[in-house]
C-alpha positions as CSV (number, residue, x, y, z in Angstrom):
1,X,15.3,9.7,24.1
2,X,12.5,9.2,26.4
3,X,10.9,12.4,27.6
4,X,7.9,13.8,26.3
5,X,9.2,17.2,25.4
6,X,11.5,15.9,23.1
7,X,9.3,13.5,21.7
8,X,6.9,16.1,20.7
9,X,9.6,18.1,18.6
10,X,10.9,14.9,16.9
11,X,7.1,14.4,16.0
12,X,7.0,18.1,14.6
13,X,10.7,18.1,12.8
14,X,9.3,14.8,11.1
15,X,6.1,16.3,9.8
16,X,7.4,19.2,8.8
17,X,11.0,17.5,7.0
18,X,8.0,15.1,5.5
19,X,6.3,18.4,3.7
20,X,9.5,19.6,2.7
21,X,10.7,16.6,0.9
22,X,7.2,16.1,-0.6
23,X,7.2,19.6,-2.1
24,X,11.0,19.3,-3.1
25,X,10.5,15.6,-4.6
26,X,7.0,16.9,-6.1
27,X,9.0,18.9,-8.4
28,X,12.1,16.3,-8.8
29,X,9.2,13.7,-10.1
30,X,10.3,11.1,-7.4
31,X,9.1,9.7,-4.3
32,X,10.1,10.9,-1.1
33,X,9.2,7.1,0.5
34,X,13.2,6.3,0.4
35,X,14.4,9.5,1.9
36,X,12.5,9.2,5.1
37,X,13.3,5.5,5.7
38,X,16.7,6.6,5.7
39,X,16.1,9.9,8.0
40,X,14.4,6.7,10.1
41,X,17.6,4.4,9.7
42,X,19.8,7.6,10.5
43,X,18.2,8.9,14.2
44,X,16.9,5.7,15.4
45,X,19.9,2.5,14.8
46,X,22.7,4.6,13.6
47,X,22.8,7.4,15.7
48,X,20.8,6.5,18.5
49,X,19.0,10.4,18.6
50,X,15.9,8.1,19.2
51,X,15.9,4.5,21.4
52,X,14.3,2.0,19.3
53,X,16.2,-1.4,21.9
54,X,13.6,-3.8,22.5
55,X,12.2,-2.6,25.7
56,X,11.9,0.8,24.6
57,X,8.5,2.5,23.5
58,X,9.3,2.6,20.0
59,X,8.9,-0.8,19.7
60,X,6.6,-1.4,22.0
61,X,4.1,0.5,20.5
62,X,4.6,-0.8,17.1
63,X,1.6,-2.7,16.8
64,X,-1.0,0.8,17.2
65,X,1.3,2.6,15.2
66,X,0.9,0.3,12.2
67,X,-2.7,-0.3,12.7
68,X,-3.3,3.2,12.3
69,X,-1.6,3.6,9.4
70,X,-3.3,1.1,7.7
71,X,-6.7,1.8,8.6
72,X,-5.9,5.3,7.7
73,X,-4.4,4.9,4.5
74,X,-6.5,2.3,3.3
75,X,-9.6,4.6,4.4
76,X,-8.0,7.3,1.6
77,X,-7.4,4.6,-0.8
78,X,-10.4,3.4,-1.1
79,X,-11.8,6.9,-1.1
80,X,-10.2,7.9,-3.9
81,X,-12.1,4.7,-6.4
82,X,-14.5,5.3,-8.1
83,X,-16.8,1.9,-9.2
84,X,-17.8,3.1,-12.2
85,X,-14.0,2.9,-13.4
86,X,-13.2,0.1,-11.1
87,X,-15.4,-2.1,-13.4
88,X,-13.6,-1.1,-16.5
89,X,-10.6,-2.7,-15.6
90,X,-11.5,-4.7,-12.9
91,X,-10.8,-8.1,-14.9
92,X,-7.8,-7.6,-16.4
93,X,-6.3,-6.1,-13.2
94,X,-7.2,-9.1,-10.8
95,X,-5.5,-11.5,-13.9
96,X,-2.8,-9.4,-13.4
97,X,-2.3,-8.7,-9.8
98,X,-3.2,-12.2,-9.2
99,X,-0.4,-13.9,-11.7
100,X,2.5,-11.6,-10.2
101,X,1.4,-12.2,-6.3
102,X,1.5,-16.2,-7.4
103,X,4.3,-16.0,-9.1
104,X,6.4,-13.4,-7.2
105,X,5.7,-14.9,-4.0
106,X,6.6,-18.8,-5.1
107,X,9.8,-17.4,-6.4
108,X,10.9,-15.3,-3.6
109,X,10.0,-18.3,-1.1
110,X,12.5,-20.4,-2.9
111,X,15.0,-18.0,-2.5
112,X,14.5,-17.8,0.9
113,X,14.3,-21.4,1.4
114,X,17.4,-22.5,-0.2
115,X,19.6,-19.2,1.0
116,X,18.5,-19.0,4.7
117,X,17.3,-22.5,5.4
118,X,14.6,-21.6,6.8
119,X,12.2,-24.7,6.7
120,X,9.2,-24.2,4.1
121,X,6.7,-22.9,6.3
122,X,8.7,-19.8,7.1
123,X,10.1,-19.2,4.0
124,X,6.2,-19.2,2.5
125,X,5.6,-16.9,4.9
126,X,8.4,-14.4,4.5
127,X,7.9,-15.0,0.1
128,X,4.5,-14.3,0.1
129,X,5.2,-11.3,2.3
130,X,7.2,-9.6,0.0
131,X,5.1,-10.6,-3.0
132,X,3.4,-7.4,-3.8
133,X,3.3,-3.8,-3.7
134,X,1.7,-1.6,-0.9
135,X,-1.2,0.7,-0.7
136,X,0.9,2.8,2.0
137,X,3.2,3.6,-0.8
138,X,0.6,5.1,-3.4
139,X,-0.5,8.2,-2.2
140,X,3.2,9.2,-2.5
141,X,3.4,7.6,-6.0
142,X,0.4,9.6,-7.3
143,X,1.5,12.8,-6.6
144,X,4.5,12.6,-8.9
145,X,3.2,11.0,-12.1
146,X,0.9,11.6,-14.7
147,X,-0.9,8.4,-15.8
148,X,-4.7,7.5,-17.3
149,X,-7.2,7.3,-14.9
150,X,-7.6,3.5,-15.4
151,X,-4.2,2.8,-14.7
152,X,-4.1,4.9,-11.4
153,X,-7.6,3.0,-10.5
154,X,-5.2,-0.4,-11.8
155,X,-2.9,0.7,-9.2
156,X,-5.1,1.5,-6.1
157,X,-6.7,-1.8,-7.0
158,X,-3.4,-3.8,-7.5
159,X,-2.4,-2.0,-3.8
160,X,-5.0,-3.2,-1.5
161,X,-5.3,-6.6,-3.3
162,X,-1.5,-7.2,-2.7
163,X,-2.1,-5.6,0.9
164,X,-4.4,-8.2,1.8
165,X,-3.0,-10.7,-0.1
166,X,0.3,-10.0,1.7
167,X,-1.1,-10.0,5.3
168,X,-3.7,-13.1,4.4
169,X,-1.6,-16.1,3.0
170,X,1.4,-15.2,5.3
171,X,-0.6,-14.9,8.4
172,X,-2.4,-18.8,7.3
173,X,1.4,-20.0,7.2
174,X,2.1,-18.7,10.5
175,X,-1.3,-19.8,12.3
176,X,-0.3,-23.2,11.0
177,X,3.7,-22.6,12.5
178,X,1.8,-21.3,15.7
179,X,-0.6,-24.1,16.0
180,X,0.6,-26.9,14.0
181,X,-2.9,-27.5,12.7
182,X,-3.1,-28.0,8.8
183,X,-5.7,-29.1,6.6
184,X,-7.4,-27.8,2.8
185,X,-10.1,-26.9,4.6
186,X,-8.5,-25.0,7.1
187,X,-6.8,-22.5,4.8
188,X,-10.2,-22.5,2.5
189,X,-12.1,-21.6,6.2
190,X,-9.1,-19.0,6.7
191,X,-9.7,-17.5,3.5
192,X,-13.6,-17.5,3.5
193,X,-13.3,-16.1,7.0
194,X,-10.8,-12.9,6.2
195,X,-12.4,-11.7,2.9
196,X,-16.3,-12.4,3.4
197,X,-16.0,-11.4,6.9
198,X,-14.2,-8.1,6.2
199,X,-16.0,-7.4,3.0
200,X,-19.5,-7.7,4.9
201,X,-18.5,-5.7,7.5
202,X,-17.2,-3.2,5.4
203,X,-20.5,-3.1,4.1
204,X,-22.1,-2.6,7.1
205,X,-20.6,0.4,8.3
206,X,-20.5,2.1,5.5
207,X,-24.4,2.4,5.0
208,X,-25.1,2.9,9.1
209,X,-22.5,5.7,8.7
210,X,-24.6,7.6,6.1
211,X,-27.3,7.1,8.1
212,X,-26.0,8.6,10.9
213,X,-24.7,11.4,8.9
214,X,-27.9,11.9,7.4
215,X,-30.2,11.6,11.2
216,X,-28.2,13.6,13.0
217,X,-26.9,16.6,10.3
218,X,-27.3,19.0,11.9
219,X,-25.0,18.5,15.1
220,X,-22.6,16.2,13.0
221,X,-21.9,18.3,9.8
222,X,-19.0,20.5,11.4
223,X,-17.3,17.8,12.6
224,X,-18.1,14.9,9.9
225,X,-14.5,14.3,9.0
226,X,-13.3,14.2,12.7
227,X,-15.9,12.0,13.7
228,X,-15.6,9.1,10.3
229,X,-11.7,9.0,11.7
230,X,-13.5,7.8,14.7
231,X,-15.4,5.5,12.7
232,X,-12.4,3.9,10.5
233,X,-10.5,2.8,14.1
234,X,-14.0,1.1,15.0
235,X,-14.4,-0.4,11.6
236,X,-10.9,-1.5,12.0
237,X,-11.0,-2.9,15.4
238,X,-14.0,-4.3,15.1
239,X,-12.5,-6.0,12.0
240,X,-9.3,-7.3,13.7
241,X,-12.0,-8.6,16.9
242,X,-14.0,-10.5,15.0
243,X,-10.8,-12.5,13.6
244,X,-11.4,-10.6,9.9
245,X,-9.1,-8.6,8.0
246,X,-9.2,-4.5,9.2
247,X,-7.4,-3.2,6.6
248,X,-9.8,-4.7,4.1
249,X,-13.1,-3.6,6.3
250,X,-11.5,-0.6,6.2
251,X,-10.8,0.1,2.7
252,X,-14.5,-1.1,1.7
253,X,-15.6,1.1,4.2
254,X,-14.1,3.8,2.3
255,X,-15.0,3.1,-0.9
256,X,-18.8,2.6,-0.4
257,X,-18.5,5.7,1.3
258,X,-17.4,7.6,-1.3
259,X,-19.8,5.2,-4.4
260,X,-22.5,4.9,-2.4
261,X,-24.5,8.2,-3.6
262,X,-23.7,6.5,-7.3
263,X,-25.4,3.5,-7.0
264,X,-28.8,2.4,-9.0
265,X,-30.7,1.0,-6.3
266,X,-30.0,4.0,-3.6
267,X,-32.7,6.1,-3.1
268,X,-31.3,9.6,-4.5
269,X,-33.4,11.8,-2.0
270,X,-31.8,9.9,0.4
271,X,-28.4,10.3,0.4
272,X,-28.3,13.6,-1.1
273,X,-28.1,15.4,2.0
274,X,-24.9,14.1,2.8
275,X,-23.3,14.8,-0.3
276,X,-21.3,17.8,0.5
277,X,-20.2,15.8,3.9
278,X,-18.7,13.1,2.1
279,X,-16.7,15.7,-0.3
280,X,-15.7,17.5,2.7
281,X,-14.5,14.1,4.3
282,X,-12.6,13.1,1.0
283,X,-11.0,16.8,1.0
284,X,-9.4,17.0,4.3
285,X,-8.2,12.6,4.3
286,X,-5.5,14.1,2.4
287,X,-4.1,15.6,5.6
288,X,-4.1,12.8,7.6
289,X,-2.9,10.4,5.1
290,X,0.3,12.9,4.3
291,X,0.6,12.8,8.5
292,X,0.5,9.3,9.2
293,X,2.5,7.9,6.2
294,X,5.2,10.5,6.7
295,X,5.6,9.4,10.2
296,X,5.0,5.9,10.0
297,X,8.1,5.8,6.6
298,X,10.6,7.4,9.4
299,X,8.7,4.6,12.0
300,X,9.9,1.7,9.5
301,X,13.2,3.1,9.3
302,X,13.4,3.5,13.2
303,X,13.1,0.1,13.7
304,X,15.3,-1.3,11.1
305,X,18.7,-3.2,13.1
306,X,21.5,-2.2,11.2
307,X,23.8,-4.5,13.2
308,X,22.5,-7.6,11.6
309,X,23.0,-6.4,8.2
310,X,25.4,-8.9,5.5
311,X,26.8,-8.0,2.2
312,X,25.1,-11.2,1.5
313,X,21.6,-10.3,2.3
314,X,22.0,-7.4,0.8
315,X,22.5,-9.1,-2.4
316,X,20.0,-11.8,-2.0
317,X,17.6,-8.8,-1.5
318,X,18.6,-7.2,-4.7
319,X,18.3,-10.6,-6.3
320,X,14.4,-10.6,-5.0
321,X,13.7,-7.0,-6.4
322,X,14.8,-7.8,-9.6
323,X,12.9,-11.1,-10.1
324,X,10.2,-8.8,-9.2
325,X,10.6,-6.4,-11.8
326,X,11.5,-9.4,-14.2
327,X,8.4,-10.5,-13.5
328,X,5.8,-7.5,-13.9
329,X,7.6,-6.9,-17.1
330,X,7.0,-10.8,-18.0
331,X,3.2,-10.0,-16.9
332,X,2.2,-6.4,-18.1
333,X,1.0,-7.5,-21.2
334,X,-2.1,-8.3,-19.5
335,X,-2.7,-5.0,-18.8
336,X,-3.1,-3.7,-22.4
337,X,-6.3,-1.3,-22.6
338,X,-5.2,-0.4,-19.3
339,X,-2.1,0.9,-19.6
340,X,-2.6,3.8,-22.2
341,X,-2.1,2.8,-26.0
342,X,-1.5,6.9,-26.8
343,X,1.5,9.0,-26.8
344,X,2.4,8.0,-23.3
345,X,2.1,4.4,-23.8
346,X,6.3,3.7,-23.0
347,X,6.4,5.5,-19.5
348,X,3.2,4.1,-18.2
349,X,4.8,0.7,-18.8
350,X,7.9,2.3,-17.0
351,X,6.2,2.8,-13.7
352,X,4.1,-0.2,-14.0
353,X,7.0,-2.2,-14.2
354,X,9.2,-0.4,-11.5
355,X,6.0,-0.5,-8.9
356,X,7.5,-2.9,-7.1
357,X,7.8,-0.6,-3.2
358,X,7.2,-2.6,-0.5
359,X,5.8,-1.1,3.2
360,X,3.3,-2.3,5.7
361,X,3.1,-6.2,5.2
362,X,6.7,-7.2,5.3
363,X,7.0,-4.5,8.3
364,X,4.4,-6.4,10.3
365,X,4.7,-9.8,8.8
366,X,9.0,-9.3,10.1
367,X,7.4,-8.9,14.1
368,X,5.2,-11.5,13.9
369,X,7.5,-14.7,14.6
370,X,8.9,-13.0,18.3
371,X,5.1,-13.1,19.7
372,X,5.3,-16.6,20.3
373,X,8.9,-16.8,21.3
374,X,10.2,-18.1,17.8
375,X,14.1,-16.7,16.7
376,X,14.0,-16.9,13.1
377,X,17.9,-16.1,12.0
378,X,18.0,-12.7,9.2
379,X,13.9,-12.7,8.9
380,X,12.9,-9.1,10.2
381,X,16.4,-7.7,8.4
382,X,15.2,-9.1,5.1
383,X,12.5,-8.1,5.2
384,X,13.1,-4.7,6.2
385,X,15.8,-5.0,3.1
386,X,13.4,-5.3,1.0
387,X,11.8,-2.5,1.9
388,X,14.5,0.0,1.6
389,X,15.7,-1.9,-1.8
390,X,12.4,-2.0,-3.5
391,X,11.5,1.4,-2.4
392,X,15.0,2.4,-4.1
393,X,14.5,0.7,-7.0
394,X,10.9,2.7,-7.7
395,X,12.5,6.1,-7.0
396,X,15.2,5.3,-9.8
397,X,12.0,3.9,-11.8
398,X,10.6,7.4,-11.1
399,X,13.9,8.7,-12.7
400,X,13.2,6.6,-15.8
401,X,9.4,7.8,-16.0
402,X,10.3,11.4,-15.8
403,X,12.4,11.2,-18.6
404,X,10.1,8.8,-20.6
405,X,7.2,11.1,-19.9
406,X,9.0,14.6,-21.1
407,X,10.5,12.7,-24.5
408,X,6.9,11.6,-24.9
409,X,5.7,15.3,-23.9
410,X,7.8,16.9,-26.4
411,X,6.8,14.4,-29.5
412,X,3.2,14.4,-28.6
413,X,1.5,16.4,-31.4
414,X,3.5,14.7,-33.9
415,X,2.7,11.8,-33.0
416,X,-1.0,12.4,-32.3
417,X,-1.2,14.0,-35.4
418,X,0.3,10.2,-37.0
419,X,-2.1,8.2,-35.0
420,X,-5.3,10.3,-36.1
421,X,-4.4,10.0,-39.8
422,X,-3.9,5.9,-39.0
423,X,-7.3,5.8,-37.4
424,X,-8.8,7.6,-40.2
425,X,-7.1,5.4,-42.8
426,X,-5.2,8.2,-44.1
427,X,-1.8,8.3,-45.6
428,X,1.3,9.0,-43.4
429,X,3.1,10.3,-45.9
């Protein structure tokens, strides 16, 4: 398929297929992530309704596709934290997110190492790849479950840090591949240089965009959304240009954004009058974050080669996704206070353990290798394996949380009624 015509109505049936299997999924309790990789899988590789060869523009435009997606979703992400609750857990979630990155990504880059022989510098790469969840995924996940407000802020958190950590440490392994330059102090530099770098700029923007909201209100209030979508692509690029990380400028951009009017030392007077634009910009995000990752799910799936596909790495992928839940069960204990103590206690430690769905860093990390001419046997069909497999495994965890949640639903005033009497150091019986 190459003409524009056609292109168009694929880009319509995809939008509106995506709404469909939101609202239909919305009321099942699962994600609809899984179902549009496979519509992607299904007209692009399988039944060639769409031409995703090499040369064609599919794949060619792969790179601005992704970029928008992250800069867009990460823009909503960030949108939707609040700092006041992001300190409340802050601690226990970076102990957390930081002990399952560590630990899933050492793990998985054995596997790879001694399944594919892949030398250690690739397998690092491809382990640490796969070593987290994705922020791409959670507006999806958050629309079908019911969980505290500190764990959803636990999640969002847990998202982005694994987004960046994701993208960071593989893209060090690969600049030493590229360049064959290593040294401590060249990964401390790298690290320095991605999170400082993207964090300050993130900074920046945010407060020169309410000030240009605020100076020029009255010819920018109509179209304030339109024109901060304008602003995350420049935040992003501007990232990406100055060698830091865009999806991290991007999602601080957003979250000062939305905190900024919060904070102690801003001037009140100041920033109310753009108040009511930044609620307007938060309301209508939604709408382009259900857009782009709706498309971009089907994109991934587009671009998966079925050809190259082995019973074997099939089951080496499985292997991976259940070391992973193995080991945010082995780690959710740190999360206590965060994950709700109530009547709901059992499924929020259901979907914290089956958040394992993978999306935007092993899709990009998988193309990464090709643009300096290197053939790495099975990488980018593991690692969009794991994709599809981890994404499967959260929708049956979604399964599992449903039915944890209703049990729990349908017990609850007993079992509040128990608890109060506990607290109050009154007999149960």
């Amino acid at each position: 398929m190459t003409d524009v015509p056609t292109f168009f109505m694929l880009l319509a049936g995809v939008v509106f297929l995506g709404y469909m299997l939101n609202a239909l999924f919305y009321k099942l309790k699962i994600s609809s992530v899984l179902p549009l990789l496979i519509i992607g899988v299904l007209i692009g590789p399988v039944f060639h309704i769409v031409d995703t060869s090499p040369t064609s523009v599919i794949v060619q435009i792969s790179p601005f596709v992704t970029a928008v997606a992250i800069a867009f979703v990460l823009f909503d992400v960030g949108m939707g934290i609040r700092l006041a609750s992001l300190k409340s857990i802050l601690l226990k979630s970076s102990k957390f997110t930081i002990v399952v990155s560590l630990l899933t990504g050492a793990i998985m880059s054995a596997i790879l190492y001694y399944t594919q022989n892949w030398g250690v510098l690739v397998s690092l790469m491809g382990g640490f790849a796969v070593s987290g969840t994705s922020s791409i995924i959670l507006p999806s996940l958050l629309r079908v479950i019911k969980v505290s407000g500190n764990l959803k802020t636990s999640f969002a958190y847990q998202s982005v840090f694994n987004d960046v950590f994701s993208f960071v440490v593989p893209l060090i392994f690969f600049n030493i591949l590229a360049t064959g330059a290593y040294s401590t102090s060249f990964v401390a530099s790298e690290l320095v240089r991605f999170l400082v770098g993207s964090i300050i700029l993130g900074l920046f923007f945010a407060s020169f965009w309410i000030f240009i909201l605020k100076t020029f209100k009255k010819y920018s209030s109509e179209y304030s959304w339109m024109l901060t979508l304008t602003m995350v692509l420049a935040v992003y690029g501007v990232s990406e240009l100055a060698n830091f990380n865009g999806a991290l400028s991007a999602f601080i951009f957003g979250i000062l954004l939305t905190n900024i009017p919060d904070m102690k030392f801003v001037v009140k007077s100041y920033v109310r009058p753009v108040i009511n634009d930044i609620a307007h910009i938060k309301f209508y995000q939604k709408e382009i974050t259900f857009f782009v990752s709706t498309f971009f799910f089907v994109y991934i799936g587009m671009l998966f080669d079925t050809q190259g596909v082995q019973y074997l790495l099939v089951g080496i992928v499985i292997l991976m996704a259940a070391i992973m839940l193995a080991v945010r069960r082995f780690a959710s204990g740190i999360l206590k206070g965060i994950i709700s103590s109530g009547r709901h206690e059992k499924s929020e430690r259901v979907i914290n353990v089956f958040y394992i769905a993978q999306g935007l860093p092993p899709a990009i990390i998988a193309t990464l290798p090709s643009t300096i001419g290197l053939t790495i046997p099975n990488f980018v069909n593991i690692m969009f394996l794991v994709i599809l497999v981890t994404n499967a495994v959260l929708s049956i965890g979604l399964y599992k949380y449903a039915e944890a949640f209703a049990k729990e639903s349908r017990s609850g005033p007993e079992k509040s009624v128990l608890q109060d009497k506990q607290q109050l150091k009154l007999p149960t019986k």
